[in-house]
N, CA, C, O and CB atoms as a CASP TS submission, in Angstrom:
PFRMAT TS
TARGET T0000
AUTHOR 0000-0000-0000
METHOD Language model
MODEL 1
PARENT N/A
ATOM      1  N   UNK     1       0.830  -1.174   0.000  1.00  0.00           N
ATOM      2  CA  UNK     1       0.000   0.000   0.000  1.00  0.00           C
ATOM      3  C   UNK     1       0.880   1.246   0.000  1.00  0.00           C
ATOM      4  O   UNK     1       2.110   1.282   0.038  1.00  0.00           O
ATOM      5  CB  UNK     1      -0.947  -0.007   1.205  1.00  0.00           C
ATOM      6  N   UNK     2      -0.113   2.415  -0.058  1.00  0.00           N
ATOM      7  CA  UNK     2       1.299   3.619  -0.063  1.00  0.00           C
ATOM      8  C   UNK     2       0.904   4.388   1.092  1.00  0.00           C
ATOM      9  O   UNK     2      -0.275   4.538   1.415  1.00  0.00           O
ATOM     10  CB  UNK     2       1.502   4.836  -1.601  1.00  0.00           C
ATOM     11  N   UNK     3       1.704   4.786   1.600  1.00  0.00           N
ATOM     12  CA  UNK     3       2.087   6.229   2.563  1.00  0.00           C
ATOM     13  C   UNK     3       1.002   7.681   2.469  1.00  0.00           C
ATOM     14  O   UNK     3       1.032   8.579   3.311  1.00  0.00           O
ATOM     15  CB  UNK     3       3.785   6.851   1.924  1.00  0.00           C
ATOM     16  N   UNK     4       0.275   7.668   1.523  1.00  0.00           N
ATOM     17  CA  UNK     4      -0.207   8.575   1.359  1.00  0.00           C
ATOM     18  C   UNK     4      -1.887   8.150   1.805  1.00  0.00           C
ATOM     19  O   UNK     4      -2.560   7.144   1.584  1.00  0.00           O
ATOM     20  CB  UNK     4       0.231   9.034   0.019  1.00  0.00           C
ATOM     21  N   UNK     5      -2.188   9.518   2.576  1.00  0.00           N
ATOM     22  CA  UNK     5      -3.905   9.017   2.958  1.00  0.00           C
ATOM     23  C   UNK     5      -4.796   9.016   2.094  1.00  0.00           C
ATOM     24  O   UNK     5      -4.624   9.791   1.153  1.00  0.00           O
ATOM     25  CB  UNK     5      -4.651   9.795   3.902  1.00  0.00           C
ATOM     26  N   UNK     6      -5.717   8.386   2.103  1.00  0.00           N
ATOM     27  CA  UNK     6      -6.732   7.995   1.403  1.00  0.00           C
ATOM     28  C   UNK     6      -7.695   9.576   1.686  1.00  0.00           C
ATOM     29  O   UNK     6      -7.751  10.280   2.695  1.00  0.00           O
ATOM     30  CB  UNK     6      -7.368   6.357   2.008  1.00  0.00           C
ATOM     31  N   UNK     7      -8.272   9.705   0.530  1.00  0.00           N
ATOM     32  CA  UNK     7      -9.361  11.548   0.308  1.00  0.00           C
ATOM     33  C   UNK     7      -9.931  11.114   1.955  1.00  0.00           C
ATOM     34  O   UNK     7      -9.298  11.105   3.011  1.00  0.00           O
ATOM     35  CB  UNK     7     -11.385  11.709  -1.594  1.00  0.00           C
ATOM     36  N   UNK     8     -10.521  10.975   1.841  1.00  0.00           N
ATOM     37  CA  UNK     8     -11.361  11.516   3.407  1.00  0.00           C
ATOM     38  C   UNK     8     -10.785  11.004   4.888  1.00  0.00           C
ATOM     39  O   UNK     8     -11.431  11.389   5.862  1.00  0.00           O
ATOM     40  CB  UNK     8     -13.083  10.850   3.428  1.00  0.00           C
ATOM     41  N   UNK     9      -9.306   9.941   5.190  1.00  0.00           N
ATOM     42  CA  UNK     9      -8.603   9.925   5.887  1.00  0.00           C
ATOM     43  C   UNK     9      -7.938  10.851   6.028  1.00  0.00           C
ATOM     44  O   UNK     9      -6.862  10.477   6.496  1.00  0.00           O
ATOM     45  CB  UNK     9      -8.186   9.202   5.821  1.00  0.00           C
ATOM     46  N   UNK    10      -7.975  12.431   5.810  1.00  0.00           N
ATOM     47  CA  UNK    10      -6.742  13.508   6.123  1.00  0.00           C
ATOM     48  C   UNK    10      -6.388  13.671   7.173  1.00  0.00           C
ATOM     49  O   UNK    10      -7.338  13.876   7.927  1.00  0.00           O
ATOM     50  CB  UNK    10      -6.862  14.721   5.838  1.00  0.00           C
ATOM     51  N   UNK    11      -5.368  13.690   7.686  1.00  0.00           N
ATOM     52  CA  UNK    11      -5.493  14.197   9.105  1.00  0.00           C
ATOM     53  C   UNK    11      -4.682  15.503   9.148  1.00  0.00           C
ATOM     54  O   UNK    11      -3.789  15.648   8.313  1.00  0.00           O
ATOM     55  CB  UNK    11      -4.936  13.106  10.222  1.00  0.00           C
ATOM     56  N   UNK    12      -4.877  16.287   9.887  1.00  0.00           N
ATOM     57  CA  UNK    12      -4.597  17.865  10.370  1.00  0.00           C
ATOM     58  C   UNK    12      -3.651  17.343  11.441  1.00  0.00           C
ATOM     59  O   UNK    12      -4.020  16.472  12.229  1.00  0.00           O
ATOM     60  CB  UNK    12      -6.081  18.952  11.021  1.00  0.00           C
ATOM     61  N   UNK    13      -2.612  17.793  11.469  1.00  0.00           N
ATOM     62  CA  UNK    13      -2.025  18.432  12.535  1.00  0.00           C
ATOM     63  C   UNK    13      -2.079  19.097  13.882  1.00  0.00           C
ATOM     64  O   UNK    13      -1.388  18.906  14.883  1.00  0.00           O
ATOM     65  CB  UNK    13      -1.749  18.929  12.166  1.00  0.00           C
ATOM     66  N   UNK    14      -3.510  20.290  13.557  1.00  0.00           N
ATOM     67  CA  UNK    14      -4.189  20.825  14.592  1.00  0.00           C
ATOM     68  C   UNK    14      -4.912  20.524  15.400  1.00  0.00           C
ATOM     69  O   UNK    14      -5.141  21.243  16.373  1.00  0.00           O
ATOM     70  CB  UNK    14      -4.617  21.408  14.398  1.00  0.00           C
ATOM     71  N   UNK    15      -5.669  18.938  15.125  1.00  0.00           N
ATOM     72  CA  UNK    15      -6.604  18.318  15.580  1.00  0.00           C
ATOM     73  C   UNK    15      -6.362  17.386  15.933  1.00  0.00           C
ATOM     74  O   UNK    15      -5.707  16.500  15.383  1.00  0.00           O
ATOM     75  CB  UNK    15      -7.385  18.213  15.052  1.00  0.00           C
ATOM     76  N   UNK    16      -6.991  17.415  17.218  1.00  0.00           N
ATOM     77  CA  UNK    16      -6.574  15.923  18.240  1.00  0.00           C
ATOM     78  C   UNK    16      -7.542  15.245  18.158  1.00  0.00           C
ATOM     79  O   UNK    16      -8.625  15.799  17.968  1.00  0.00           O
ATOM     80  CB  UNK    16      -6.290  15.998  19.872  1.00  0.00           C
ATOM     81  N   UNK    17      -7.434  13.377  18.311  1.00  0.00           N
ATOM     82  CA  UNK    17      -9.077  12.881  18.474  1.00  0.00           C
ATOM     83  C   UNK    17      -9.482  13.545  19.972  1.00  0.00           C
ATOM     84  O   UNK    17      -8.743  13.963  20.863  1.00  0.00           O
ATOM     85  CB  UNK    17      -9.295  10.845  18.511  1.00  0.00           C
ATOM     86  N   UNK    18     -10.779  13.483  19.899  1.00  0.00           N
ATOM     87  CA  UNK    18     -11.224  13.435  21.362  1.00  0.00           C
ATOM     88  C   UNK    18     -12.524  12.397  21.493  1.00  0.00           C
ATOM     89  O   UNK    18     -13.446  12.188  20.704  1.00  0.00           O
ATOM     90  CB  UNK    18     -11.656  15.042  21.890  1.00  0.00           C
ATOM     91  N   UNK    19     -12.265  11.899  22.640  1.00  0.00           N
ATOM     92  CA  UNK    19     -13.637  10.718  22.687  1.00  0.00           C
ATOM     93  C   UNK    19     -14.991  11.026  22.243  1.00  0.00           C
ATOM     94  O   UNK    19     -15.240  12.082  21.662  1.00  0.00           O
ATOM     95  CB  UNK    19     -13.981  10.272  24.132  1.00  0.00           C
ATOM     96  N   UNK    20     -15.967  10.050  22.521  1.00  0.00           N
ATOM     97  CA  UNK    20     -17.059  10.014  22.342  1.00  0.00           C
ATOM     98  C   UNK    20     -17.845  10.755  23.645  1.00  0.00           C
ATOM     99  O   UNK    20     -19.063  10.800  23.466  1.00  0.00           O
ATOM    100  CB  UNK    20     -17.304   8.682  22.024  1.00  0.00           C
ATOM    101  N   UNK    21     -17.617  11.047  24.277  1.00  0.00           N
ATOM    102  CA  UNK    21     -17.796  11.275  26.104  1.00  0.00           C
ATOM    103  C   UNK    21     -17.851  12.816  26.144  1.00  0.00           C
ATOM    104  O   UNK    21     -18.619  13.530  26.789  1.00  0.00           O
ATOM    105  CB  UNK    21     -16.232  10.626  27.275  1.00  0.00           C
ATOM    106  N   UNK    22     -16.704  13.214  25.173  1.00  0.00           N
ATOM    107  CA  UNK    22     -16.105  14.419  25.719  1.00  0.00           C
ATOM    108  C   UNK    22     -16.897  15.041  24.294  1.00  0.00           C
ATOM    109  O   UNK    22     -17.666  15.891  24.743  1.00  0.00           O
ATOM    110  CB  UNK    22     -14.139  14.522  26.026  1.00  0.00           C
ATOM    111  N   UNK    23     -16.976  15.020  23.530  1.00  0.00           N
ATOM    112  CA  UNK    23     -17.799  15.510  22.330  1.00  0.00           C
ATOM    113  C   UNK    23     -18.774  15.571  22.826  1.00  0.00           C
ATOM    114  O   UNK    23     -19.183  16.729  22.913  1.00  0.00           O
ATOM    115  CB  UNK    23     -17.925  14.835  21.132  1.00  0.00           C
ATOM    116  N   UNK    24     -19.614  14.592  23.364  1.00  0.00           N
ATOM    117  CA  UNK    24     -21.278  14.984  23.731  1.00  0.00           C
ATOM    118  C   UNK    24     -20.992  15.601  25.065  1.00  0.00           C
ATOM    119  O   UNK    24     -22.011  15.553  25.754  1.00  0.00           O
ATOM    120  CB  UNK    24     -22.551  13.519  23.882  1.00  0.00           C
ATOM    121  N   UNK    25     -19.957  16.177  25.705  1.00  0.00           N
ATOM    122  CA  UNK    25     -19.618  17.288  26.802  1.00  0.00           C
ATOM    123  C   UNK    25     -20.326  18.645  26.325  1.00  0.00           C
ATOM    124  O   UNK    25     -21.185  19.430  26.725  1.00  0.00           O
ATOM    125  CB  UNK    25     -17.867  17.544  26.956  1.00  0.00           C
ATOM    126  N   UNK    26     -19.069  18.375  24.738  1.00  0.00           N
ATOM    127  CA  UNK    26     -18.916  20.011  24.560  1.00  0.00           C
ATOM    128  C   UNK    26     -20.112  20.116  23.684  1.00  0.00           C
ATOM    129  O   UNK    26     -20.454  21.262  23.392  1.00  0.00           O
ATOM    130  CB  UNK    26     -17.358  20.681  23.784  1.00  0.00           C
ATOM    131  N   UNK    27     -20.958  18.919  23.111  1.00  0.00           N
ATOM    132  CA  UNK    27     -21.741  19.559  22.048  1.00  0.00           C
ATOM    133  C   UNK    27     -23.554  20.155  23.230  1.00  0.00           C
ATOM    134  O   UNK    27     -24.553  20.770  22.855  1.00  0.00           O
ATOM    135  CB  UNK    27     -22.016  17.938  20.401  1.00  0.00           C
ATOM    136  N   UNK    28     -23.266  19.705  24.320  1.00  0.00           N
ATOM    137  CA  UNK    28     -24.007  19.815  25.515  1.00  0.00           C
ATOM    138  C   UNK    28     -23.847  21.355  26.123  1.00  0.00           C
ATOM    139  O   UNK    28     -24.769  22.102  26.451  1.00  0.00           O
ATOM    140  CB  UNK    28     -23.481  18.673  26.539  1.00  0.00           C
ATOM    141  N   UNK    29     -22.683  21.570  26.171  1.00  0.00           N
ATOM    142  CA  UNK    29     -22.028  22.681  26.868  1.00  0.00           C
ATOM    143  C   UNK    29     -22.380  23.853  25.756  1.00  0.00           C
ATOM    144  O   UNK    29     -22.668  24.999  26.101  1.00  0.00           O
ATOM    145  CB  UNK    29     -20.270  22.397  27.190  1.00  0.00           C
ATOM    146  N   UNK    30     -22.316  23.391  24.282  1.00  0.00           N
ATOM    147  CA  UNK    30     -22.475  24.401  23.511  1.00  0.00           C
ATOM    148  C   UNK    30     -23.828  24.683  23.215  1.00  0.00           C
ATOM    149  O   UNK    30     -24.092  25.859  22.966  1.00  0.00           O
ATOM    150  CB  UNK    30     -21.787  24.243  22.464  1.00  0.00           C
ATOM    151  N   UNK    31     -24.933  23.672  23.185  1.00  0.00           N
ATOM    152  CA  UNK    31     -26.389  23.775  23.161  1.00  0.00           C
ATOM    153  C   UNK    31     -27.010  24.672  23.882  1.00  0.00           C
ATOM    154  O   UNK    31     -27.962  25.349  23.494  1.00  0.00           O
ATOM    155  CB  UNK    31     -26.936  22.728  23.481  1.00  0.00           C
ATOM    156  N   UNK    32     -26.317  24.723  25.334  1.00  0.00           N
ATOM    157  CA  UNK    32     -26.564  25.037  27.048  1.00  0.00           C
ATOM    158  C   UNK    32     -26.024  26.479  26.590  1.00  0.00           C
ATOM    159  O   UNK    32     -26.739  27.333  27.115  1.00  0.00           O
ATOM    160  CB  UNK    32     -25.472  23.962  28.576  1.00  0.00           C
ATOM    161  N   UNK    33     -25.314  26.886  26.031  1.00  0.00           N
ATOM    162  CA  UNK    33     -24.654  27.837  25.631  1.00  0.00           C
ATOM    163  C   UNK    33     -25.866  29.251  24.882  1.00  0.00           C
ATOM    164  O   UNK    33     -26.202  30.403  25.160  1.00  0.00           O
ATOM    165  CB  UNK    33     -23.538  27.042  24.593  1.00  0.00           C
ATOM    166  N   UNK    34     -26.221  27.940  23.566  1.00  0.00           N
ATOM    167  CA  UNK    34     -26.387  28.917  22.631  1.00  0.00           C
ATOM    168  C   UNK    34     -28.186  29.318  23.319  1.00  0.00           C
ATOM    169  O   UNK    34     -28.699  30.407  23.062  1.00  0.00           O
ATOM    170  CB  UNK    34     -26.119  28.208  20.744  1.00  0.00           C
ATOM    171  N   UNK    35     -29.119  27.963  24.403  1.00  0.00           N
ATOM    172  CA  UNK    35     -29.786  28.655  24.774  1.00  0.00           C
ATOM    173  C   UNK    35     -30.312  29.500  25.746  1.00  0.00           C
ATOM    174  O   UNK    35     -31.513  29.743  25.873  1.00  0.00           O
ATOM    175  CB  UNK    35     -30.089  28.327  24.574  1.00  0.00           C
ATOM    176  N   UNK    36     -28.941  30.184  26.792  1.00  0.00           N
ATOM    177  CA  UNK    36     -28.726  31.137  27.153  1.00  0.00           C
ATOM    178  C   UNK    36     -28.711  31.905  26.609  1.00  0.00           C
ATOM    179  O   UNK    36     -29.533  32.701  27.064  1.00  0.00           O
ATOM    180  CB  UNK    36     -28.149  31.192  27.564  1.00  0.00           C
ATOM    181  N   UNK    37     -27.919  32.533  25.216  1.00  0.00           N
ATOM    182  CA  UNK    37     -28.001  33.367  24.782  1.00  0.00           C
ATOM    183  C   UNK    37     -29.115  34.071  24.034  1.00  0.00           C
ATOM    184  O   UNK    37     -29.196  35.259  23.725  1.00  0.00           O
ATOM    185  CB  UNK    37     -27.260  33.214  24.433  1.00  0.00           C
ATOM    186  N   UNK    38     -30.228  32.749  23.741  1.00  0.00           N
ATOM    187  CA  UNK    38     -31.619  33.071  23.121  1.00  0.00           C
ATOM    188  C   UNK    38     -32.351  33.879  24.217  1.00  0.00           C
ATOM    189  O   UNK    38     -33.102  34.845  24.071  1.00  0.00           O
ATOM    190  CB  UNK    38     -32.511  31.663  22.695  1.00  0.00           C
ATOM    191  N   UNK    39     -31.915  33.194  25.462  1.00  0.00           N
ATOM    192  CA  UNK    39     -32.714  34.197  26.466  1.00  0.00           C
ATOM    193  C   UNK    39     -32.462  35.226  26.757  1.00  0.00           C
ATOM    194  O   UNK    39     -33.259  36.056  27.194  1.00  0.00           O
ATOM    195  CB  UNK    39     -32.871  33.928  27.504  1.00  0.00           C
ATOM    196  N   UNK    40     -31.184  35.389  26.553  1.00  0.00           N
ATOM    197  CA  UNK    40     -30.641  36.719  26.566  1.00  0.00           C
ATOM    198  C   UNK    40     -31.225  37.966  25.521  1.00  0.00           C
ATOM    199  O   UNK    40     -31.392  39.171  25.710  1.00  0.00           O
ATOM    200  CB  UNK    40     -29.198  36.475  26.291  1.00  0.00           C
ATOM    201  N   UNK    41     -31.438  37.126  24.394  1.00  0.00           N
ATOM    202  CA  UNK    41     -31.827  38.337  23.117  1.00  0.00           C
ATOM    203  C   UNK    41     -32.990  37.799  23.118  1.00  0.00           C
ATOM    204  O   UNK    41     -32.653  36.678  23.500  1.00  0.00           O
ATOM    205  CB  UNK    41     -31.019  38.450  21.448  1.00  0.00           C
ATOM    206  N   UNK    42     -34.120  37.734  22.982  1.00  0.00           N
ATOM    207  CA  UNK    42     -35.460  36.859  22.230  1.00  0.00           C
ATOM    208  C   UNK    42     -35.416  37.129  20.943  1.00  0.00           C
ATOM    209  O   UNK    42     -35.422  36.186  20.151  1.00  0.00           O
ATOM    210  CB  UNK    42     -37.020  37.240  22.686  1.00  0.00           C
ATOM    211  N   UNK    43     -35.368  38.341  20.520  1.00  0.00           N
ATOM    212  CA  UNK    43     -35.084  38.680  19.063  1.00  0.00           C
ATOM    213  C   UNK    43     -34.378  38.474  18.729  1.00  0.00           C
ATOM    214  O   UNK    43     -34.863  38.519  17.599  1.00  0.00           O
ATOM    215  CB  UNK    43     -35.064  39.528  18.590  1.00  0.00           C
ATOM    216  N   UNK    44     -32.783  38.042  18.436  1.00  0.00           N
ATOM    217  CA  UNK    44     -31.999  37.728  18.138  1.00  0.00           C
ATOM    218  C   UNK    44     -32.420  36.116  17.859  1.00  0.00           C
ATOM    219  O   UNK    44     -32.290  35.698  16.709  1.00  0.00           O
ATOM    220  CB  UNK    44     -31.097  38.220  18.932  1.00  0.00           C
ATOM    221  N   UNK    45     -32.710  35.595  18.465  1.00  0.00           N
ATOM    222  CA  UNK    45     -32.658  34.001  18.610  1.00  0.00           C
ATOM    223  C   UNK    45     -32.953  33.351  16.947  1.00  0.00           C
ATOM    224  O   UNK    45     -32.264  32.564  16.298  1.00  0.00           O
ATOM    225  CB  UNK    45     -34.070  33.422  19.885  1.00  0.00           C
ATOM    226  N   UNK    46     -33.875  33.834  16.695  1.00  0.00           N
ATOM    227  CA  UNK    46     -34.674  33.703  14.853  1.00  0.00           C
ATOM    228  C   UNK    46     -35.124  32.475  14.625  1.00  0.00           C
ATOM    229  O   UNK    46     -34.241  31.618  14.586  1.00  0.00           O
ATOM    230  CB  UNK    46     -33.584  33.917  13.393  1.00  0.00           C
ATOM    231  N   UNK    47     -36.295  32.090  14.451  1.00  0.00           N
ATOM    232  CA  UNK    47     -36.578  30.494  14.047  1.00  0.00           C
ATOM    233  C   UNK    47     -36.674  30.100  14.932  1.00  0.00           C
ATOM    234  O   UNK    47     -37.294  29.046  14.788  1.00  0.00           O
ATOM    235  CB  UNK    47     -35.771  29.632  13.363  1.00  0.00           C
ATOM    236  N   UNK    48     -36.313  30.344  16.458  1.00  0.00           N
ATOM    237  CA  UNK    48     -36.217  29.015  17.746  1.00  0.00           C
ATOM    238  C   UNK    48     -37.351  28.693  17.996  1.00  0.00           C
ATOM    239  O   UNK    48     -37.466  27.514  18.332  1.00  0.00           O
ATOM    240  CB  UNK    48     -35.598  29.299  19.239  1.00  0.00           C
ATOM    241  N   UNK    49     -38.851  29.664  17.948  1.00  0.00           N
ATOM    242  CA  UNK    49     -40.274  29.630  18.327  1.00  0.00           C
ATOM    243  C   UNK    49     -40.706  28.695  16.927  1.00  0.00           C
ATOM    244  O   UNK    49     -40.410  28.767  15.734  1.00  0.00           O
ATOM    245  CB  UNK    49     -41.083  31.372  18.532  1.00  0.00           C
ATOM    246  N   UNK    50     -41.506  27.850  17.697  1.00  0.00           N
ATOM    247  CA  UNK    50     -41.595  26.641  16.327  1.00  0.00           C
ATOM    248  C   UNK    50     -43.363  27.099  16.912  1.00  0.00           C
ATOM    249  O   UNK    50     -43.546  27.210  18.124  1.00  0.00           O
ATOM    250  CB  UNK    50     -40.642  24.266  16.500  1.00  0.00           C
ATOM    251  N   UNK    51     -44.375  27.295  16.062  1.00  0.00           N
ATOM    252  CA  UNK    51     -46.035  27.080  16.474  1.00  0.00           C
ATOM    253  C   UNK    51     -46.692  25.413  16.859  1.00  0.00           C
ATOM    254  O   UNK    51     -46.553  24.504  16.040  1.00  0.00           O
ATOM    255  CB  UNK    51     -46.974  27.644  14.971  1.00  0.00           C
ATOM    256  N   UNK    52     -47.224  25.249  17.865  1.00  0.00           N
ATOM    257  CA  UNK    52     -47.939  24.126  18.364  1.00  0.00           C
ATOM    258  C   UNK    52     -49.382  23.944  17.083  1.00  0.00           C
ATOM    259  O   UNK    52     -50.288  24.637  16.620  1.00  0.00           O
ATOM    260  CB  UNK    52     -48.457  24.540  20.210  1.00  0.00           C
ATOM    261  N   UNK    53     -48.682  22.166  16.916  1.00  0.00           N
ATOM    262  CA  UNK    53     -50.038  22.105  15.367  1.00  0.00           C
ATOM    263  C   UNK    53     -51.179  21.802  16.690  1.00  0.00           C
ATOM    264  O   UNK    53     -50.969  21.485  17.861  1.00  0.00           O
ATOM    265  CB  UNK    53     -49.870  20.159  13.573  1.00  0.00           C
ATOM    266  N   UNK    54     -52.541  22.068  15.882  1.00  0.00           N
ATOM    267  CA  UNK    54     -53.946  21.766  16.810  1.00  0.00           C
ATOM    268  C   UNK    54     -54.203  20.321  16.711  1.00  0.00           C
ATOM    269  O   UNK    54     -53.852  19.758  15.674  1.00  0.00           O
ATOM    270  CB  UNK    54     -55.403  22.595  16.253  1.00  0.00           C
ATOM    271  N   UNK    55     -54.738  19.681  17.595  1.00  0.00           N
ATOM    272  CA  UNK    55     -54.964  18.471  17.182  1.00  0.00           C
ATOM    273  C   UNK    55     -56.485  18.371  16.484  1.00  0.00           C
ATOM    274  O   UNK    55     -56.992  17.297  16.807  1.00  0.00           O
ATOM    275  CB  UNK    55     -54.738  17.564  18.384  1.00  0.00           C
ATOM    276  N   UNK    56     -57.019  18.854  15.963  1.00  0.00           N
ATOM    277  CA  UNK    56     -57.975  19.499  15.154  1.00  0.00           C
ATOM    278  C   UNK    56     -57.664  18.565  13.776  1.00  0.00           C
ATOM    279  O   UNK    56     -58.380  17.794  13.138  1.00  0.00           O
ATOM    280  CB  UNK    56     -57.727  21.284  15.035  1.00  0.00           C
ATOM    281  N   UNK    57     -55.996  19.079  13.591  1.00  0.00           N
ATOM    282  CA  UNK    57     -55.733  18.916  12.181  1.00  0.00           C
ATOM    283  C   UNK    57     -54.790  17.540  12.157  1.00  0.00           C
ATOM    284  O   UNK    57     -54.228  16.929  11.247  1.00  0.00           O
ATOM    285  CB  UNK    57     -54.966  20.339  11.515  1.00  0.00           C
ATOM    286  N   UNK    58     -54.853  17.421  13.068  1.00  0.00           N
ATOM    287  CA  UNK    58     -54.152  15.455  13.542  1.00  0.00           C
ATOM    288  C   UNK    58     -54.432  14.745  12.880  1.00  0.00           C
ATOM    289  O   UNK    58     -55.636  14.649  13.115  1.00  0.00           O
ATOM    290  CB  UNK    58     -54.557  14.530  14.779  1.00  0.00           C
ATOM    291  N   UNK    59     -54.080  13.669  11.663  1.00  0.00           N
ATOM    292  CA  UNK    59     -54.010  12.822  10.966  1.00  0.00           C
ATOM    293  C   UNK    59     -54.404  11.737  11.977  1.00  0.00           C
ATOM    294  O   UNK    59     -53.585  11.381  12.824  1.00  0.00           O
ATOM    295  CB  UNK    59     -52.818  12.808  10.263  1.00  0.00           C
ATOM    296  N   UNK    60     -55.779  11.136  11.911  1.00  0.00           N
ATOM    297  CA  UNK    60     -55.939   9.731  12.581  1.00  0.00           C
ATOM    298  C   UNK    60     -55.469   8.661  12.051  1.00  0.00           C
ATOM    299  O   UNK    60     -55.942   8.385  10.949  1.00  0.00           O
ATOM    300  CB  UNK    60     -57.136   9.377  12.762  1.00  0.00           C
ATOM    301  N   UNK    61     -54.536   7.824  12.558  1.00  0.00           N
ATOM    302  CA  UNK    61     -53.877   6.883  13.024  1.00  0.00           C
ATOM    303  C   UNK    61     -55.406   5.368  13.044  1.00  0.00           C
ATOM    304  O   UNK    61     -56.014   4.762  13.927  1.00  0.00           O
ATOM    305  CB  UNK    61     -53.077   7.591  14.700  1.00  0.00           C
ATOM    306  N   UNK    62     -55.401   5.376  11.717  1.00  0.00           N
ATOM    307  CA  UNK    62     -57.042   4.119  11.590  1.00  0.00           C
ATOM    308  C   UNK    62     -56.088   2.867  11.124  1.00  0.00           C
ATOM    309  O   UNK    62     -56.731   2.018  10.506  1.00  0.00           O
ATOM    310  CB  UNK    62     -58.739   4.598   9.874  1.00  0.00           C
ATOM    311  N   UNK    63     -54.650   2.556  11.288  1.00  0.00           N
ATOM    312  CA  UNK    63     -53.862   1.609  11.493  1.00  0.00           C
ATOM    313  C   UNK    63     -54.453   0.063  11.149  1.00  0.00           C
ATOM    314  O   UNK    63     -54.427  -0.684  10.171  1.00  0.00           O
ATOM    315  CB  UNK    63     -53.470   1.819  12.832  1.00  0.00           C
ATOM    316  N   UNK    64     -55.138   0.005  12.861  1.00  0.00           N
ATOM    317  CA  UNK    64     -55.631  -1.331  13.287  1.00  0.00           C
ATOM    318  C   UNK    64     -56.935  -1.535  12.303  1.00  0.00           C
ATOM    319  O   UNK    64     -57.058  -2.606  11.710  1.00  0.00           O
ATOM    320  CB  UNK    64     -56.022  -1.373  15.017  1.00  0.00           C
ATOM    321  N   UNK    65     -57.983  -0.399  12.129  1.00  0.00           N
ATOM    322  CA  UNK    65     -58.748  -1.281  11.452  1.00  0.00           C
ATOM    323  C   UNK    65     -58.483  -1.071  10.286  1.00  0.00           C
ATOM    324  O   UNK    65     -59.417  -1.394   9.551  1.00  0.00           O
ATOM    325  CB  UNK    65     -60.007  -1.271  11.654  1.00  0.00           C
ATOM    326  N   UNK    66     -57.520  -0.624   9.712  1.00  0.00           N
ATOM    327  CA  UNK    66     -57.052  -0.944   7.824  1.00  0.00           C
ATOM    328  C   UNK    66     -56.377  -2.424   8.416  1.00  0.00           C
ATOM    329  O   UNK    66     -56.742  -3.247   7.577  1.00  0.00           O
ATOM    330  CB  UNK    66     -55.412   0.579   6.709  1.00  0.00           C
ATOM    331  N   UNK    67     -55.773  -2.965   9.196  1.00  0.00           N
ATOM    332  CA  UNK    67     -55.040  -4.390   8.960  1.00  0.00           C
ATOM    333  C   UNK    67     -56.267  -5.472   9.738  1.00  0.00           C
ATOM    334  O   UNK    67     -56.396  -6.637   9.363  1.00  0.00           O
ATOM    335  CB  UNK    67     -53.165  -4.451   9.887  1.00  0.00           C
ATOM    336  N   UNK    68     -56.836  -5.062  10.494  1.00  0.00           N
ATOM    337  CA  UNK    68     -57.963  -6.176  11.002  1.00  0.00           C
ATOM    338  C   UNK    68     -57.703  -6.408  12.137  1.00  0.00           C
ATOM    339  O   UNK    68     -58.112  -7.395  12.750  1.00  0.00           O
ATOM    340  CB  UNK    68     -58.076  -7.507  10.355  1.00  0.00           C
ATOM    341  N   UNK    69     -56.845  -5.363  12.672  1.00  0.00           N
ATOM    342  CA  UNK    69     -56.277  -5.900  14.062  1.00  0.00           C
ATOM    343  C   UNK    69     -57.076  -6.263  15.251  1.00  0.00           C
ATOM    344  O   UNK    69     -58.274  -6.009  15.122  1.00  0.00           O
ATOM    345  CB  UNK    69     -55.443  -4.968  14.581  1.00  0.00           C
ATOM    346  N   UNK    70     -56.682  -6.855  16.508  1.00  0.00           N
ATOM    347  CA  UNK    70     -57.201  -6.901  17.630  1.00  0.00           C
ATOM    348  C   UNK    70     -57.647  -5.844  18.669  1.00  0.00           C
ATOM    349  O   UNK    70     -58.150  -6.200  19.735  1.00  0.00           O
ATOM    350  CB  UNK    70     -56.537  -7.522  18.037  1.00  0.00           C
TER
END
């Protein structure tokens, strides 16, 4: 084989592995992060307010009696 990495094996120099443990630390720490800062601005935040659907418009779930179920 050769010495040279394969396209999407690159490795950087700058970058260390870090576990599986410690990634869902920081991707925790950064979530925790960014929604402090929504509270901080409300306007700033953009998109975070999602609207509650009605259950009015709820797709029934008629499952069991399309298969004959019990």
């Amino acid at each position: 084989m050769s010495d040279k990495p394969l396209e999407g094996q690159e490795q950087t120099p700058g970058v260390k592995k870090v576990s599986l443990a410690e990634a869902m630390k920081q991707k925790l720490a950064q979530k925790k992060a960014d929604q402090a800062a929504a509270r901080a601005n409300p306007k700033q935040a953009g998109g975070m307010n999602q609207t509650a659907k009605s259950q009015m418009t709820k797709k029934v779930n008629n499952q069991r009696r399309r298969t004959g179920g019990s």
